[in-house]
C-alpha positions as CSV (number, residue, x, y, z in Angstrom):
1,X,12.4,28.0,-11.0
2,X,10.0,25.9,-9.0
3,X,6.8,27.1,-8.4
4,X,6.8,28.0,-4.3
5,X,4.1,28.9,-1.8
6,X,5.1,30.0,1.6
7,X,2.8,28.9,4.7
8,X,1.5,31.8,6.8
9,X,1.6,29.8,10.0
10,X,5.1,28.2,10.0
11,X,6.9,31.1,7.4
12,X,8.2,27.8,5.3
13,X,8.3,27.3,1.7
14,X,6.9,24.5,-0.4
15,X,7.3,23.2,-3.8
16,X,4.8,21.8,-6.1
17,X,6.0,18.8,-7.7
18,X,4.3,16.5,-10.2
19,X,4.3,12.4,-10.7
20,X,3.2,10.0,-12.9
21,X,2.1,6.8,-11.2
22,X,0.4,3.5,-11.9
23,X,-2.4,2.6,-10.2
24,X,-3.3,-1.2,-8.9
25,X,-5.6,-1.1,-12.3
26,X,-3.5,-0.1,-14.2
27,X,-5.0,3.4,-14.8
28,X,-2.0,5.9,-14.7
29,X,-2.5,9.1,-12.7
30,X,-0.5,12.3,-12.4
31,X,-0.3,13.5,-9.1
32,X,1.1,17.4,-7.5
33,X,2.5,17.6,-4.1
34,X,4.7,19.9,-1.8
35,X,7.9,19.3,-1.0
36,X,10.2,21.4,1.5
37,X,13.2,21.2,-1.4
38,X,12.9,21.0,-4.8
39,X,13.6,17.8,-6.2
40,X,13.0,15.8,-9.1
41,X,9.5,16.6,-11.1
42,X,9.4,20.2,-9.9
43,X,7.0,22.0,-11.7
44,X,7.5,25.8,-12.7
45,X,3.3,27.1,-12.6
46,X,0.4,25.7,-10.8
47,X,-1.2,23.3,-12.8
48,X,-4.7,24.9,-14.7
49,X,-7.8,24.3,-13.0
50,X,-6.2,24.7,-9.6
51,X,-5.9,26.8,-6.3
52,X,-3.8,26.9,-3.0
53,X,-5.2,26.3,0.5
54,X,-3.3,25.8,3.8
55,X,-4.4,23.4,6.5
56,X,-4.8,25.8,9.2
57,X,-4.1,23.2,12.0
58,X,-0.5,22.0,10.1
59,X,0.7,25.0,7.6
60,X,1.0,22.8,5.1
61,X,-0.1,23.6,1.8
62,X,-3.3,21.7,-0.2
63,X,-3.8,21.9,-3.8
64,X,-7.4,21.8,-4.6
65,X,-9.3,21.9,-7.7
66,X,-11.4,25.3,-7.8
């Protein structure tokens, strides 16, 4: 099961997802980011090292490092 947070200002649920990328350097990055579906890269936990925020103006859920 996807690991889901549900915004206090809209009542929606997110999914954190995780992805690999390449970067113009060549440096490759993982990155996490909420999705309204789960989809490919779905991650079950929140990665360790990290915390959930909201934007207060959007709803939309921030992962930040804490």
């Amino acid at each position: 099961m996807a690991y889901s947070v549900t915004s206090k200002k809209s009542g929606r649920t997110f999914y954190l997802h995780k992805k690999d990328v390449t970067l113009r350097g060549g440096r490759q990055q993982t990155i996490y980011y909420f999705a309204g579906a789960v989809k490919e890269g779905a991650i079950d936990s929140l990665p360790a090292g990290y915390m959930i925020g909201e934007n207060s103006k959007t709803g939309l859920p921030i992962l930040k490092k804490g």
